[in-house]
N, C-alpha and C positions, 0 to 999 in steps of 0.2 A: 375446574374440570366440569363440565359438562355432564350432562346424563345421556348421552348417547354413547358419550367413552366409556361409561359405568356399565354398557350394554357388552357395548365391545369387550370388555374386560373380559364381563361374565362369560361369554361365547367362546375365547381364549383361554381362561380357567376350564373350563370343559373339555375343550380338545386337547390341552395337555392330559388330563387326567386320561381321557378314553387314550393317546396315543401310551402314556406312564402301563394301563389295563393290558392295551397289546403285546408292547414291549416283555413286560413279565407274562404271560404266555406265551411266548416265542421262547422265551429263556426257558420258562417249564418243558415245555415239548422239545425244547434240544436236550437240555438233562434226561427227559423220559427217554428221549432216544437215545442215550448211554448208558439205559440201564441206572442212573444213579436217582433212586426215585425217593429219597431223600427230601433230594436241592430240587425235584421236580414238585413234591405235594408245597416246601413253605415257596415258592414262586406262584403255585399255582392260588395258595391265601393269598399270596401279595395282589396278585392279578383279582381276586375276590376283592382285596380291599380297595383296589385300587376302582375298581367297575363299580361298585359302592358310591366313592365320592363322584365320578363320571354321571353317576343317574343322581345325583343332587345338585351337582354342577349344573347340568343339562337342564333341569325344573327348574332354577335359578334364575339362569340363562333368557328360558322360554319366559317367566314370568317377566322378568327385567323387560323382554323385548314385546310385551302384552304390554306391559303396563306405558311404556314407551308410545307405541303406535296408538294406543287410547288417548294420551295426553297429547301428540299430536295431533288427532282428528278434533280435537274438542276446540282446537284453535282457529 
């Protein structure tokens, strides 16, 4: 595998996560909006946790594709 696909990955690992962050706050604010505020606060840690790995992903990502475009130009 290449290190370009290693970029790609990382870019892919990120969007899941930020789409994994949305998804449970959609889930929270439909529970808040039933009143059931419960299943609305551990959705809304989920989406905490989840936003969490999304902005490590994201630094990941962005480094992978730094360090990429550098070793490209260098050639």
């Amino acid at each position: 595998m290449n290190k370009d696909n290693h970029v790609v990955e990382a870019h892919h690992a990120a969007a899941q996560e930020h789409e994994n962050t949305a998804k449970s706050h959609r889930t929270a604010a439909e529970h808040c909006g039933k009143g059931a505020h419960e299943a609305c606060g551990q959705h809304a840690r989920n989406a905490l946790d989840h936003s969490e790995k999304a902005h490590a992903a994201s630094k990941l990502a962005h480094e992978k594709s730094a360090h990429s475009a550098m070793a490209g130009a260098k050639v």
